[in-house]
N, C-alpha and C positions, 0 to 999 in steps of 0.2 A: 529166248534161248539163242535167237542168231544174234542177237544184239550184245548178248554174253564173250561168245563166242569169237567175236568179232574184233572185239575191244582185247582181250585175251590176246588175239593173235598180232596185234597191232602191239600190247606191250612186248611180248616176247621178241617180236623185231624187234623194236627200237635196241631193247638192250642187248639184243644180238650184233645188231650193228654198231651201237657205241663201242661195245666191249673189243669187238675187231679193228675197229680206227680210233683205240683210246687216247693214243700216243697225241694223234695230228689234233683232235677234240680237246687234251688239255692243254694244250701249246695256244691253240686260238681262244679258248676261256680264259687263258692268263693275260690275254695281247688285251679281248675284251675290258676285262677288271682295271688292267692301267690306263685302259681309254677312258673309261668311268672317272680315274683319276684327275682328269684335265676338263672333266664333264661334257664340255662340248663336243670332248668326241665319242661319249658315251652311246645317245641312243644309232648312232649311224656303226658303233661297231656292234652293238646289238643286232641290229639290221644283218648288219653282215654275217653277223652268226647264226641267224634263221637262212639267210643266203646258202651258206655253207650246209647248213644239215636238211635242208631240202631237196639239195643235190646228193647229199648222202644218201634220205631219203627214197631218190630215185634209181643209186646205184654208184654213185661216182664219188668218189672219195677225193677231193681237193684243199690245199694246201693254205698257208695264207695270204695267199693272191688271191684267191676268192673272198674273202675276208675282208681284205682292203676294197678288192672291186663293188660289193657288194654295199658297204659304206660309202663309197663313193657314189654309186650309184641311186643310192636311197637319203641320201644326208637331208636333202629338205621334208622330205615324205618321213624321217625319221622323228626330226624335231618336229613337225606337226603331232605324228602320234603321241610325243613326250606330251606338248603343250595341254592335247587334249586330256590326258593322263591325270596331269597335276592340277586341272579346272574339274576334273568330276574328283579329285584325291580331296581337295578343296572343299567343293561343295558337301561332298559326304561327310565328310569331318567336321566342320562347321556344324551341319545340323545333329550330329551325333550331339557332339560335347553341348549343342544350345539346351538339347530338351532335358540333358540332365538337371539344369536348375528347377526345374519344375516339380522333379520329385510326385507327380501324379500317375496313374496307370495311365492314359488316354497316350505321358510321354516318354512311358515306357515301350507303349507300341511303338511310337514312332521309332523311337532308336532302334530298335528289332530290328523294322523295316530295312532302314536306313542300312543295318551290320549287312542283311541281306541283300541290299541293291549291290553293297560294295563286294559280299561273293560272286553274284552273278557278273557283275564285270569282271573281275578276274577268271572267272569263266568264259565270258566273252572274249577276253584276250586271247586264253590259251589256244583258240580258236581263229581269231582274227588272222593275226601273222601269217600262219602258215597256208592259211586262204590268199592273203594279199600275193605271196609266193606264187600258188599256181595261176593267178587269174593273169589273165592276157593284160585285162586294162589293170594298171595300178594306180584303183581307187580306192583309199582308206576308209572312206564311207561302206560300200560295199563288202568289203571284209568284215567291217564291226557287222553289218544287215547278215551277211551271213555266217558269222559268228553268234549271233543271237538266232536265228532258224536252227543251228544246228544245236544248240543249246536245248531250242526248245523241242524241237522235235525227234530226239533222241538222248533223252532224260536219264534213262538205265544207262546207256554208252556214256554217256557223259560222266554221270556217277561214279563207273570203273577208270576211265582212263585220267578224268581230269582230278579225279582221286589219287591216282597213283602217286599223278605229275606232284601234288600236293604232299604228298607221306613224303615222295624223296627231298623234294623242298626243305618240309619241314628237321628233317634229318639231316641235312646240311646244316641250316640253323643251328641245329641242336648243337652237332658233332665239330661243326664251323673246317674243320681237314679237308670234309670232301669236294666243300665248293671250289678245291684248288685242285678236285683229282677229274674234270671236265664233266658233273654234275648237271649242271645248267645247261649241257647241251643235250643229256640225258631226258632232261624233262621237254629242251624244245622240240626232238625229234621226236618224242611221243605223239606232242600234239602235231607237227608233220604227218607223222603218218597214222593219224587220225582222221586229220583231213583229206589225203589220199584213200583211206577206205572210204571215208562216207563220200566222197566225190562218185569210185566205184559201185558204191552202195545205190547211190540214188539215180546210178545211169549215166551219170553227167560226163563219166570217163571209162574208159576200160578198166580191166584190172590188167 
């Protein structure tokens, strides 16, 4: 029930706060998206964009200076998390697409598995980042370690919030408009302040 409860109140921020700093959220989604454009400056204005809404996050609504700081800041720590990214993207898609030639059950399980490991990493993301944010030392290791404890040890919570992040995801996709109406930072700030709760939650911080 607190685990309910918790998650609950963690979406209802987030889209409280999006919805009040919409303007500044889809100005920096769009800077984001043409960074993507030139790729190399993709994952560091990603970076910056968990930058930005972590500070939202906490209360402070900044511009795109922060934005740019933030990528500058993170630009090598960025492209490492990409690299790592598209070596597990790699690995799991390989062994997916291998075992279909086989056409047996034994490699049917495997690919399950496989669908599986690739959710629970994007589980672990939505998780990661916003860890990497609070932690004093910025170590990408450590985020993923605690992106998978919190994964695992708060399964219900996980369930509701990184569900949410997922239906808006998906509804962007679908709808393809609203990824241009500051969407994507609707979903990071979720997980932000996801991990400010369970930070709360397990002591580690105040609330």
């Amino acid at each position: 029930m607190k685990s309910s409860s918790a998650s609950l109140t963690v979406i209802v921020q987030s889209f409280q706060e999006w919805w009040d700093d919409w303007v500044n959220l889809t100005i920096q989604n769009l800077v984001c998206l043409l960074c993507w454009l030139t790729i190399i400056l993709g994952p560091p204005a990603t970076f910056g964009l968990y930058s930005v809404t972590n500070r939202l996050a906490h209360g402070e609504s900044i511009g795109l200076g922060g934005l740019v700081d933030g990528g500058r800041r993170y630009f090598l720590l960025s492209w490492l998390w990409m690299l790592i990214n598209l070596l597990v993207a790699i690995i799991i898609s390989y062994n997916y697409f291998f075992y279909t030639s086989f056409g047996t059950l034994w490699a049917d399980f495997l690919q399950a598995f496989f669908i599986i490991l690739g959710v629970i990493w994007l589980v672990i993301q939505f998780y990661a980042l916003p860890y990497l944010m609070e932690q004093e030392k910025k170590h990408l290791g450590i985020a993923l370690r605690n992106g998978l404890y919190t994964t695992l040890a708060a399964p219900g919570y996980t369930l509701v919030v990184a569900g949410v992040g997922a239906l808006v995801a998906t509804l962007s996709i679908v709808l393809i408009f609203p990824v241009f109406l500051g969407v994507p930072c609707l979903i990071i700030l979720i997980g932000n302040r996801a991990v400010i709760e369970r930070l709360a939650t397990y002591q580690v911080r105040e609330r």
